[in-house]
N, C-alpha and C positions, 0 to 999 in steps of 0.2 A: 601191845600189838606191834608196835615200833622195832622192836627188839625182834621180834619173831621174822617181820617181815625183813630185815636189815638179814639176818643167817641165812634164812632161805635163798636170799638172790648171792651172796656171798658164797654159799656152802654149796646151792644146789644149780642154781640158773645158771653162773658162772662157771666154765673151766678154765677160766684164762681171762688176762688182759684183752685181749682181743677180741673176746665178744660184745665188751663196754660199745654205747651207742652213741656217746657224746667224747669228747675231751676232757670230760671235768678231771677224771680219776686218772689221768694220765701224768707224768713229768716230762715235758716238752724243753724244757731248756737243756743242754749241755752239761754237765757236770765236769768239776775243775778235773785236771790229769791223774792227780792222787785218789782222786773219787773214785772217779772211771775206775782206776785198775783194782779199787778194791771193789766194787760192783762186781768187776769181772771175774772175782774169784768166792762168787756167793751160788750156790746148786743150782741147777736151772730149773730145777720144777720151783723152788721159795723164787727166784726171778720171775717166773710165769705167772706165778699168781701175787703179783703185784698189783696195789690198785689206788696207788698215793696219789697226791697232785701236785709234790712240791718235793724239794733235796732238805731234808731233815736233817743236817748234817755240819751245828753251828761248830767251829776252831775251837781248839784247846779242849779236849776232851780224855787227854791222857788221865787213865787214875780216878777217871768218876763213876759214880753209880746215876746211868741215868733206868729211868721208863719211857716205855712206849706206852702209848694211852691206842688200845687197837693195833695191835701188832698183826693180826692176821698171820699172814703165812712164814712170818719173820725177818723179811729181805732186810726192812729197814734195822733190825736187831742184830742184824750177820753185818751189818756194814756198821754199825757203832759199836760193836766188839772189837773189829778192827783197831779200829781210833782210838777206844779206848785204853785197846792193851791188854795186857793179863792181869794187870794190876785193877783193872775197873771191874764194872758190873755191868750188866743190860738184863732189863727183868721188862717182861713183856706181857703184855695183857690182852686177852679177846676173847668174846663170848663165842666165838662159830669154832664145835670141834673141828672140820674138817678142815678149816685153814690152823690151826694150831697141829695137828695131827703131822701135815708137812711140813710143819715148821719142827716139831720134836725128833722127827724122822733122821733130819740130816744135823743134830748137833753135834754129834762125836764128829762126821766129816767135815765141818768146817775147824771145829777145836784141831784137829790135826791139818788143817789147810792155812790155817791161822798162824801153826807152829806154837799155838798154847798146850803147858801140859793138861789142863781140863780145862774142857765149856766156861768162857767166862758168863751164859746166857742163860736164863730160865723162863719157864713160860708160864702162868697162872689164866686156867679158864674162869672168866668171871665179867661182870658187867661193868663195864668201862662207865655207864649211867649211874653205877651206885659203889662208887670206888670206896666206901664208907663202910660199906660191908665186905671188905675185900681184907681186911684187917692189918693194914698196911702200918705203920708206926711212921706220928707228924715227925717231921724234917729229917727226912730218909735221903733223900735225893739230891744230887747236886741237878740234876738238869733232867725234866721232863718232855717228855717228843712226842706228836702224834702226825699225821699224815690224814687227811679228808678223811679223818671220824667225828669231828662234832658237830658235823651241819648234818650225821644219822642219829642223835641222840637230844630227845626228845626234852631232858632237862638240861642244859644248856652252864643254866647258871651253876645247879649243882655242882656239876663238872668243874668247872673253874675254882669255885668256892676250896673244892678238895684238892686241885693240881695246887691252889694255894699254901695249904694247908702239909700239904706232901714236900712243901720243895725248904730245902733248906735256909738259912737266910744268905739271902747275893744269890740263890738259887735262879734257875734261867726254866720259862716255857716255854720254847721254841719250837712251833707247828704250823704247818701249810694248812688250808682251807677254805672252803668255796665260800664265797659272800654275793649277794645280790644288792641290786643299785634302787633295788624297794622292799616292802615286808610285803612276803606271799601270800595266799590264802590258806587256812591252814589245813582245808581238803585236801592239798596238792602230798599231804604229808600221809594222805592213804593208798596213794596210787603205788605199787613197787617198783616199778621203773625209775620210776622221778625220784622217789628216793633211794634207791640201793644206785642211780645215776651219779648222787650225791648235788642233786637240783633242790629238791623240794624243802631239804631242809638249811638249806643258806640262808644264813644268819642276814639282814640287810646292816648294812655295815655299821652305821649311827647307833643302832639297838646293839651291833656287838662291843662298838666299847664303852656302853653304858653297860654291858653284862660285865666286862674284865674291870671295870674300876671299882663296881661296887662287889667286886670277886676279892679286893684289894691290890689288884697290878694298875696304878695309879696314871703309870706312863707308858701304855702302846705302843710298841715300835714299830711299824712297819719295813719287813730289808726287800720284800719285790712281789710284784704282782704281775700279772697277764689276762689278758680277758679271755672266757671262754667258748668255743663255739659253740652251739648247740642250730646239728644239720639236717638233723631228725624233723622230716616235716611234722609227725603224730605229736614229740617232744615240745617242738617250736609252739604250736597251734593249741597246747594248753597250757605252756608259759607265760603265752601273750607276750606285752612289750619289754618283759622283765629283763637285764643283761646282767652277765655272770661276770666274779673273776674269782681265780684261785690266788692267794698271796700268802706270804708267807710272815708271821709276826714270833718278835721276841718280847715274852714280859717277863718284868725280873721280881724276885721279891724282895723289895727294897722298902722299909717301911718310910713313912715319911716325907717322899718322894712329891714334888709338888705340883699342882693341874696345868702349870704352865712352864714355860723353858725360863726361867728368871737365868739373871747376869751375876756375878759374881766375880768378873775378873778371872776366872780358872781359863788353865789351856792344858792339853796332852799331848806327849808325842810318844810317841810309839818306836819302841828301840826297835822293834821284828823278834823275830824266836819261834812266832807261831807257825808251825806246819800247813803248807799252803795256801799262806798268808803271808810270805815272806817279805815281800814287798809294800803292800797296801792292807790296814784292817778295815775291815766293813762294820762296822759297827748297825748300821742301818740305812734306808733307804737315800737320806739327809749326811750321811755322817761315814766319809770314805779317807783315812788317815792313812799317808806315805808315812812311810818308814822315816824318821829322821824329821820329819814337820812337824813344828809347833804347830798348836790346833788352839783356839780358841772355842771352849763349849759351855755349855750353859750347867747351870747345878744338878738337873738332874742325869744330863752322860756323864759326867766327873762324878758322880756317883756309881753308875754304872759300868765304869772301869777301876774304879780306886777300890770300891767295895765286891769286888767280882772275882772269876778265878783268871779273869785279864790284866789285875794290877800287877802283879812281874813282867810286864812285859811294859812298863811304859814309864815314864816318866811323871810325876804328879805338879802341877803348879800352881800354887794361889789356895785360899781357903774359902768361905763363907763370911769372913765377918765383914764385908761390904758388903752390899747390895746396889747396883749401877740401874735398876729398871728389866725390863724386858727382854731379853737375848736380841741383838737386832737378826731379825729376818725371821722370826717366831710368828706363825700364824696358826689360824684355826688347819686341825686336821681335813684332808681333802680326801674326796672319796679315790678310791683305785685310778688311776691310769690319768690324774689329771695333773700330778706336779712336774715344772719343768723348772728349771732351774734360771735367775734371772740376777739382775744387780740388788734387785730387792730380796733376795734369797739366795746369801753370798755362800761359797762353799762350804764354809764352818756352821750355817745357821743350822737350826731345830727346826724340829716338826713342820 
């Protein structure tokens, strides 16, 4: 039923961005200068029926095969083709013919706006709930993407368990999506507003990274969030006190990977190289490296750059065979929009 009701307001209620009722499905932040201009050379009808909540759109992506998990009309596909080159791949999935339809419509015109000699993009209809029967072949992928599709799909874990399973090893999930600051009722998941809003099925944050660890992504990153409005009196008034945010997280496939930031003596720095990142890498919310700075980090980001497709770009220092305690500044995960940054939570600290 989930499924049926998610196409219908995609495929048929919708013509556009613009009829959305809330914020959730929008991207409100700015995008860097490089973004932009390749945003700007994606067809305007795959632009029109956009309906992300976040910039899907993590550095160093020359040469990869990623997926989109819900690709819809393809914007986000037209724009990681880009990035990736001719040398990459972009293979996109979604069950509503009618946004896959414009998105197949205009792939020779971007492969020639791209200046590729063929499409480096394909599209497969199919249920993004049951990637398992989609017949995908495990660690296919360097980097999997989706955009505010899994607060519409009703197995959750599934989903994770397979983007696991899909992604290569040092492989990256890197997706925006809507979270709520409590667990909903699960009525709220029959109404089709509230969910094709991309409301009703927000994960409450605590239960989502209980869903990604026991998925196997050990260490959650979060790199930004915003809270959502919701200005809809009808919307408001059967949400109750609930509040929203969209944020955007990276998990890597990294086995091993430990539940806390431990110390190790490692530090990174970061030569630059990366495209649009020339100056400073963002690793995460926690975790923003100048070009040229020693970084002192804890075992699991010195993992997460050393074993990734980020280690030509930086510098490696120290190994594991000490163990110093705790990363200082390592504290329990905090929900959306509460961390600020203090002497107790020095630049370089974790989580």
């Amino acid at each position: 039923m989930t499924l049926e009701l998610v196409k219908a307001y995609y495929g048929q209620t919708l013509s556009g961005s613009a009829d959305l009722r809330t914020d959730a499905c929008s991207t409100l932040e700015p995008p860097p200068a490089a973004i932009a201009d390749a945003l700007g050379r994606i067809h305007e009808e795959v632009a029109r029926h956009y309906y992300g909540c976040g910039l899907i759109a993590p550095p160093a992506l020359s040469g990869l095969r990623i997926l989109d998990l819900g690709c819809g009309a393809g914007r986000d596909c037209y724009l990681l083709s880009q990035l990736a080159g001719p040398e990459g791949e972009v293979v996109g999935i979604d069950a509503t013919p009618a946004q896959l339809a414009i998105a197949r419509r205009h792939q020779a015109w971007h492969a020639e706006r791209f200046g590729h000699s063929r499409s480096n993009v394909s599209f497969i209809e199919g249920d993004v709930g049951r990637l398992d029967q989609i017949g995908l072949p495990p660690a296919s992928f360097d980097l999997i993407v989706s955009n505010c599709v899994f607060n519409l799909l009703a197995d959750k874990a599934a989903v994770f368990a397979e983007a696991h399973r899909l992604l290569k090893p040092g492989g990256e999930l890197y997706f925006a999506d809507v979270y709520a600051d409590r667990r909903l009722p699960p009525r709220l998941m029959e109404d089709p507003v509230l969910l094709g809003e991309c409301l009703a099925g927000a994960l409450y944050w605590n239960d989502f990274l209980s869903l990604v660890r026991g998925a196997g992504f050990a260490d959650p990153r979060l790199v930004s969030d915003r809270p959502i409005a919701v200005r809809d009196p009808v919307l408001k008034s059967q949400l109750g006190e609930a509040r929203f945010f969209s944020a955007t997280y990276r998990l890597f496939r990294l086995e091993g990977l430990e539940p806390a930031c431990e110390d190790y003596g490692q530090a990174v720095r970061y030569r630059g190289g990366i495209a649009g990142a020339e100056e400073v890498f963002v690793l995460d919310a926690h975790h923003r490296m100048d070009r040229g700075r020693i970084f002192p980090v804890c075992g699991n980001s010195f993992r997460m750059i050393a074993e990734t497709r980020f280690a030509p770009f930086f510098d490696l220092h120290g190994d594991m065979s000490t163990h110093f305690g705790i990363f200082p500044g390592c504290g329990t995960a905090l929900p959306f929009g509460t961390f600020e940054a203090g002497p107790e939570r020095p630049a370089s600290g974790c989580c």
